[in-house]
N, CA, C and O of each residue as an XYZ file, in Angstrom:
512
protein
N      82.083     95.442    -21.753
C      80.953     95.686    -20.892
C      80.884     94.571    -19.850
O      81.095     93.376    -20.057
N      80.584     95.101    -18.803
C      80.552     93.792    -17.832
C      78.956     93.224    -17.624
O      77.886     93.804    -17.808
N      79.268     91.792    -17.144
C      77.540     91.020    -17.343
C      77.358     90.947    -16.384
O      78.014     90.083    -15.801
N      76.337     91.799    -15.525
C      75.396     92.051    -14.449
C      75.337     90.588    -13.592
O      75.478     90.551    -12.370
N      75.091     89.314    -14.487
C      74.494     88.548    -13.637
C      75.669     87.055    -13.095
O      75.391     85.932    -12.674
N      77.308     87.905    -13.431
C      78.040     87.259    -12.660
C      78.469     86.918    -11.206
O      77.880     87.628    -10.391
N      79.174     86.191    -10.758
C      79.303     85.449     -9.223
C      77.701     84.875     -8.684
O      77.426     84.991     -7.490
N      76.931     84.406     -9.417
C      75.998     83.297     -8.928
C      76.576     82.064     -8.280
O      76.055     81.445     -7.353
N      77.587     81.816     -8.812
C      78.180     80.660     -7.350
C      78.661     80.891     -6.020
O      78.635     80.209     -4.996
N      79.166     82.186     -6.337
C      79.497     83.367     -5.169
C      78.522     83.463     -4.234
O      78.782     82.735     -3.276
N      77.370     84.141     -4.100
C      76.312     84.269     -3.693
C      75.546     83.116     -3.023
O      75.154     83.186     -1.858
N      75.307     81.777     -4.028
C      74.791     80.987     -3.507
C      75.768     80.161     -2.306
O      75.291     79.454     -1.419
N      77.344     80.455     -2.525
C      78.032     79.614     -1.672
C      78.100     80.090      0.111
O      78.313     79.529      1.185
N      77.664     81.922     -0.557
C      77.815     82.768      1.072
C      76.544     82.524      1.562
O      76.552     82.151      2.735
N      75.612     82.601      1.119
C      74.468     82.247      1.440
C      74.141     81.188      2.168
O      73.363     81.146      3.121
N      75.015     79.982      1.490
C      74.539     78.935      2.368
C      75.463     78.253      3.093
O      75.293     77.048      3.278
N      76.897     79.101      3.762
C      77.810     79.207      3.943
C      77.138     78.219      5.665
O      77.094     77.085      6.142
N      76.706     79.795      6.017
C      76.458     79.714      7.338
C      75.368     78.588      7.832
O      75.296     78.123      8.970
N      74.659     78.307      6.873
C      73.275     77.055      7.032
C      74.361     75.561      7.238
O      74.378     74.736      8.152
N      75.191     75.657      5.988
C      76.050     74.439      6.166
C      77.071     74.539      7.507
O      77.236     73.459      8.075
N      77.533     75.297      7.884
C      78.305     75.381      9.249
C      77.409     75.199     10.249
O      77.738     74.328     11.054
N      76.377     75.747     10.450
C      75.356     75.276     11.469
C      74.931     73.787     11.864
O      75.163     73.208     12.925
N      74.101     73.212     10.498
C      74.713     71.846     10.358
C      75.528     70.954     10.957
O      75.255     70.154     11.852
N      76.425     71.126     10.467
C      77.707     70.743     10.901
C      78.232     70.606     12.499
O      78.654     69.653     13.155
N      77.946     72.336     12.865
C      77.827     71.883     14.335
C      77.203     71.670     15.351
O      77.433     71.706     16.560
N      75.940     71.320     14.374
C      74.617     70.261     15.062
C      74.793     68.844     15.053
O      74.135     68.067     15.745
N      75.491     68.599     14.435
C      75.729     66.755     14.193
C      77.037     66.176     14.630
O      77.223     64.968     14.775
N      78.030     67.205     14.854
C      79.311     67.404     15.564
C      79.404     67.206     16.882
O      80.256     66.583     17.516
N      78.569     67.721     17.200
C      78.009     68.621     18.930
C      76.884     68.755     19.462
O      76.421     69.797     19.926
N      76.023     66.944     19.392
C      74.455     67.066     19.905
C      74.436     68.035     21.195
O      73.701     69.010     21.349
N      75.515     67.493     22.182
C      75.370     67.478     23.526
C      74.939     69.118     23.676
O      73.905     69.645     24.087
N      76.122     69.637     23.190
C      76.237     71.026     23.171
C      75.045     71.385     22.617
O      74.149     71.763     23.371
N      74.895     71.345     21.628
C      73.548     72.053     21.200
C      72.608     71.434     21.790
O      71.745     71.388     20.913
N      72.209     70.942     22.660
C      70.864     70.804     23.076
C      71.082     71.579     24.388
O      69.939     71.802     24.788
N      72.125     72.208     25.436
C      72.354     72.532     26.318
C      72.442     74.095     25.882
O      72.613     75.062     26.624
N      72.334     74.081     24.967
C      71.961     75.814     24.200
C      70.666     76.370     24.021
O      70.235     77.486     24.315
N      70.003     75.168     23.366
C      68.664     75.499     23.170
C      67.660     74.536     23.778
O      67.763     73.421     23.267
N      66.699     74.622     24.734
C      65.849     73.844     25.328
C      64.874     73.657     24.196
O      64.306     72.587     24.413
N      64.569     74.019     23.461
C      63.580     73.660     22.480
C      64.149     73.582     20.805
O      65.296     73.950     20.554
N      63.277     73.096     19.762
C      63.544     72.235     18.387
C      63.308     73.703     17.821
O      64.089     74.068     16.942
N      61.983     74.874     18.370
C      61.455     75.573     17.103
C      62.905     76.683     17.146
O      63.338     77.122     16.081
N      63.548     77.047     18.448
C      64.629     78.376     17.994
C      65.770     78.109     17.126
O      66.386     79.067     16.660
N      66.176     76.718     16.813
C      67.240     76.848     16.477
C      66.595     76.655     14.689
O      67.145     76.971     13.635
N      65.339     76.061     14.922
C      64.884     76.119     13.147
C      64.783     77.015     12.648
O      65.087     77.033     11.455
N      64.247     78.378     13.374
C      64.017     79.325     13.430
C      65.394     80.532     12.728
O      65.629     81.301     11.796
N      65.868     80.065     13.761
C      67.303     80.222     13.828
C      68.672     79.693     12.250
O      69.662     80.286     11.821
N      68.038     78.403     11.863
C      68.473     77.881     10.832
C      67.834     78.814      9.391
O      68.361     79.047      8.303
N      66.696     79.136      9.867
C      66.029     80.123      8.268
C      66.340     81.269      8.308
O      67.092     81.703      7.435
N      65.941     81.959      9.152
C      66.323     83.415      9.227
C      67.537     83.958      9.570
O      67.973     84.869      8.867
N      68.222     83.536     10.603
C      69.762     83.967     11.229
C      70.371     83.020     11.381
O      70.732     82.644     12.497
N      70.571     82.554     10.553
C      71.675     81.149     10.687
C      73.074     81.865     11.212
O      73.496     81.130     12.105
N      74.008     83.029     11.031
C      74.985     83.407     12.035
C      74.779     83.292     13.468
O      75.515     82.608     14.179
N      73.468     84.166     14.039
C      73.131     84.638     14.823
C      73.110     83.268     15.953
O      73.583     83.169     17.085
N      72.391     82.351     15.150
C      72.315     81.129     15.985
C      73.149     80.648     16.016
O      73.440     80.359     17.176
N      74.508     80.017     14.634
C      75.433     79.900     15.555
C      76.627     80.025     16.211
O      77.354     79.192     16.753
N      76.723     81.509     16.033
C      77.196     82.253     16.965
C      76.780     82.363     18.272
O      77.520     82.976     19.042
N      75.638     81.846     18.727
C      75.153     81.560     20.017
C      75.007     80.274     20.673
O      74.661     80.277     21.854
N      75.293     78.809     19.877
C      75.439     77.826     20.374
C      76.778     77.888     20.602
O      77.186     77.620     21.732
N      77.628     78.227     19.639
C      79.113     78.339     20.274
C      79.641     78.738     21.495
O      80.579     78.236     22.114
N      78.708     80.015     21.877
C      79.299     81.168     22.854
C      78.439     80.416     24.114
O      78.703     80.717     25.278
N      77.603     79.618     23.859
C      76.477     78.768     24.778
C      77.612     77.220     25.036
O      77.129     76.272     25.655
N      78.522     77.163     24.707
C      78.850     75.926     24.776
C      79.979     75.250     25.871
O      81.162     75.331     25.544
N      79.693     74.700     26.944
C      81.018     74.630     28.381
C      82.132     74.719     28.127
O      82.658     74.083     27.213
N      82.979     75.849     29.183
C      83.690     76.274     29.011
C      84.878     75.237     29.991
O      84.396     74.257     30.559
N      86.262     75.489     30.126
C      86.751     74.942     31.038
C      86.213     74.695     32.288
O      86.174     73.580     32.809
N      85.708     75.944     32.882
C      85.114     76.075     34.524
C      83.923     75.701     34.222
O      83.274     76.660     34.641
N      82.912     74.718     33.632
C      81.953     74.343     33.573
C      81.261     75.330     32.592
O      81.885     75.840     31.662
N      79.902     75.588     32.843
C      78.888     76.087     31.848
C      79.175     77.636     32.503
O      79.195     77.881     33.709
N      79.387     78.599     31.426
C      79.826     79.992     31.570
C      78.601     80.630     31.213
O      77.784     80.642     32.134
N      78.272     81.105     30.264
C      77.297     80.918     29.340
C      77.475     82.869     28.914
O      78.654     83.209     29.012
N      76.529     84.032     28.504
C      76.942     85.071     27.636
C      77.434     85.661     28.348
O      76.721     85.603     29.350
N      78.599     86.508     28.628
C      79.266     87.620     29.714
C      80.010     88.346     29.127
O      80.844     87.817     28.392
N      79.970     89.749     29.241
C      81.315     90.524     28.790
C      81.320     90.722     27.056
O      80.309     91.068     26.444
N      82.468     90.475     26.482
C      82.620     90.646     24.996
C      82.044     89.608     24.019
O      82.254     89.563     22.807
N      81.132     88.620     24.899
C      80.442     87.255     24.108
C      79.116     88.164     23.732
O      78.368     87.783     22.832
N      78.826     89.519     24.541
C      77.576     90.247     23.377
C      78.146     90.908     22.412
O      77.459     91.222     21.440
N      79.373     91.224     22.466
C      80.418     91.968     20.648
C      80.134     90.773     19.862
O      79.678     90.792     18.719
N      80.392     89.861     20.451
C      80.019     88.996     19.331
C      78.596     88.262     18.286
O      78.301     87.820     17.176
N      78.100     88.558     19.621
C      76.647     87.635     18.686
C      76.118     89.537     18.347
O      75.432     89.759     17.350
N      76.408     90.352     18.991
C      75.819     91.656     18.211
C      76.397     91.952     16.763
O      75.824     92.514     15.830
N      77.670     91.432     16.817
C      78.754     91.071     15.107
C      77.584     89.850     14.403
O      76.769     90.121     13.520
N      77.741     88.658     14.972
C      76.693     87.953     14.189
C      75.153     88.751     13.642
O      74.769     88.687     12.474
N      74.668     89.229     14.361
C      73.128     89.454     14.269
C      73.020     90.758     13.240
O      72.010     90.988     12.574
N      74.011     91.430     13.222
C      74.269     92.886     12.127
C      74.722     92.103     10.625
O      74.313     92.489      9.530
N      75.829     90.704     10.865
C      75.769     90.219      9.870
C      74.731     89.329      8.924
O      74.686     88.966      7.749
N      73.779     89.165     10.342
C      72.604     88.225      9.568
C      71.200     89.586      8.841
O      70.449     89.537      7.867
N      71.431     90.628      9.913
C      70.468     91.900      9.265
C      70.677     92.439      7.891
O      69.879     92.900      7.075
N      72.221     92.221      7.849
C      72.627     93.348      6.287
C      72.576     92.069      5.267
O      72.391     92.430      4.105
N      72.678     90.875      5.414
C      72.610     89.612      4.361
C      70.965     89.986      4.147
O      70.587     90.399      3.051
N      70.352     89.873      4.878
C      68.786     90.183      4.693
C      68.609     91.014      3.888
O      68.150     90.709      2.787
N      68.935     92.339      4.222
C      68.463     93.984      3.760
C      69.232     93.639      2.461
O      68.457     93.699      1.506
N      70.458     93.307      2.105
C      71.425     93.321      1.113
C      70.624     92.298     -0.143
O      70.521     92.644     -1.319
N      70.166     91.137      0.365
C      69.407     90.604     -1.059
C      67.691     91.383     -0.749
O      67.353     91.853     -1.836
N      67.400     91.453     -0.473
C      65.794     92.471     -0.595
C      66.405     93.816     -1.609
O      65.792     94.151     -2.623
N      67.772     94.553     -1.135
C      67.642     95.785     -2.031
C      68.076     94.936     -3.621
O      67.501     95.044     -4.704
N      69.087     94.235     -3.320
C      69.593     93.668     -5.007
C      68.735     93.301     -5.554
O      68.747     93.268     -6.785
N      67.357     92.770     -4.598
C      66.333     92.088     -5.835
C      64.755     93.242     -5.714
O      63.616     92.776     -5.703
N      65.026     94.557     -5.648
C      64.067     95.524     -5.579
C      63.786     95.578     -6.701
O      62.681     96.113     -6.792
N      64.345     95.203     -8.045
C      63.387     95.664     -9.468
C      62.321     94.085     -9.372
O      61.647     94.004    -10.399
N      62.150     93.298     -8.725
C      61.130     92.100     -8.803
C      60.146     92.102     -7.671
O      59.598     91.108     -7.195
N      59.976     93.493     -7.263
C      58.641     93.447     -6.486
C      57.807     94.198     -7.354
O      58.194     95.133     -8.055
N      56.537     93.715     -7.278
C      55.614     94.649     -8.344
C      55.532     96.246     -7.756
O      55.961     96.509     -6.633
N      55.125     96.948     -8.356
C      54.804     98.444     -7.647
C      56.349     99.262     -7.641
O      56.551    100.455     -7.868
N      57.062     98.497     -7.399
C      58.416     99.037     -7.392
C      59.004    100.214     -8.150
O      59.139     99.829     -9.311
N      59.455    101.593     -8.023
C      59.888    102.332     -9.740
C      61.167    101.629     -9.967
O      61.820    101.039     -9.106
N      61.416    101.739    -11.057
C      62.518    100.971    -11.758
C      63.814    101.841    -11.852
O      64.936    101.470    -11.506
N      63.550    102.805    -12.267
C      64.670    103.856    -11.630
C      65.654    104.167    -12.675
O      66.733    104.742    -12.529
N      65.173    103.744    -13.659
C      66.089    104.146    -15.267
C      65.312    104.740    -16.293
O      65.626    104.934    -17.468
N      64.119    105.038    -15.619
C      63.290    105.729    -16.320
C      63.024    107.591    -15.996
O      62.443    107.744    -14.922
N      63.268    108.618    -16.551
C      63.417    110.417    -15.722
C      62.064    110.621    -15.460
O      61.044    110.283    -16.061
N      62.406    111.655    -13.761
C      61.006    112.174    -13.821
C      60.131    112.731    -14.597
O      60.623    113.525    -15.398
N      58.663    112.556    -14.659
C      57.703    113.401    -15.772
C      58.038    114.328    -15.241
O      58.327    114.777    -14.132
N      57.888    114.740    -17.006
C      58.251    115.977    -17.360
C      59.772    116.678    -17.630
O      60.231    117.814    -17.754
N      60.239    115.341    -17.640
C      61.430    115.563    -18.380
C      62.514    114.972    -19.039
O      63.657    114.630    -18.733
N      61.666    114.952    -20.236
C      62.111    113.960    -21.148
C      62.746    114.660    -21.957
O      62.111    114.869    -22.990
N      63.989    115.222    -21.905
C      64.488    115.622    -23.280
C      65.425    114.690    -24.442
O      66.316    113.943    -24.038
N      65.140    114.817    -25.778
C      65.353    113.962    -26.824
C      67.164    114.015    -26.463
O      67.776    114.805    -25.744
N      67.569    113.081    -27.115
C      69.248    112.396    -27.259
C      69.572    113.713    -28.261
O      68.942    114.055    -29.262
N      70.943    114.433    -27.569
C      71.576    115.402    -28.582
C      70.898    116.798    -28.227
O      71.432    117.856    -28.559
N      69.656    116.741    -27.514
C      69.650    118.508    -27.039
C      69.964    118.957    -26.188
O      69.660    118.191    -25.275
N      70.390    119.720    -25.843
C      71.088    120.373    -24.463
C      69.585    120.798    -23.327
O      68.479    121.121    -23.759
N      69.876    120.704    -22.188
C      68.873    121.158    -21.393
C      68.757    122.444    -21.661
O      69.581    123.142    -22.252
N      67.406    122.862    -21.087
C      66.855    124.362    -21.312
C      67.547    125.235    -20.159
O      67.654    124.956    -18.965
N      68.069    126.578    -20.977
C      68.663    127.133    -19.833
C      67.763    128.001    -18.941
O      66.540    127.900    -18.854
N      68.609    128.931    -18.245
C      67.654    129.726    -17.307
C      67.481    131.285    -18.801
O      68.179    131.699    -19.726
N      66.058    131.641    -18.157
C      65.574    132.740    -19.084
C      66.210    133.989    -18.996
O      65.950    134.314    -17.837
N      67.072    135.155    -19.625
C      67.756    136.180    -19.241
C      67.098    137.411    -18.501
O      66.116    138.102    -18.770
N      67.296    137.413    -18.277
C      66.367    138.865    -17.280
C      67.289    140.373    -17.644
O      66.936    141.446    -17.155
């Protein structure tokens, strides 16, 4: 039988995959990142909720050879790739952890009214 509550290191490592890369190329790359974001609250913002999204956008925000380029062309495939990956990480732990909201149905339990005992066959149709 397999145990439900394996790859917990898995999970916690993807999870905080992208927080630690962000990081990283915040303390790497003041210059750059401050020439991305004029203000402290988007990229915090940015650090809790869409940590891809953001930085996938300081990157694509960051001078190019010919000076400051900044989003054009296939640089929205990309942060639209980031931002679908930061939506389904969202939606993806909310559905895995749907039996721990109260109110919730649990979903291993049959609709009323039909409970039949272990070992009887369902009721068939009546002969006419």
């Amino acid at each position: 039988m397999r145990n439900r509550s394996s790859g917990g290191c898995l999970t916690a490592f993807v999870a905080l995959f992208a927080r630690i890369a962000l990081l990283t190329m915040w303390l790497s790359r003041p210059v750059a990142w401050n020439m991305a974001f004029s203000t402290a609250i988007v990229p915090c913002l940015g650090f809790l909720f869409m940590p891809f999204t953001t930085m996938v956008y300081a990157w694509l925000m960051m001078p190019g050879t010919n000076g400051f380029t900044g989003i054009q062309g296939t640089d929205w495939l990309w942060l639209g790739l980031a931002a679908f990956s930061d939506i389904a990480s969202i939606a993806s732990a909310g559905y895995a952890n749907r039996q721990a909201i109260p109110g919730y149905p649990s979903g291993t339990t049959p609709p009323a009214g039909t409970t039949p005992s272990a070992g009887t066959p369902p009721p068939s149709a009546p002969a006419q």
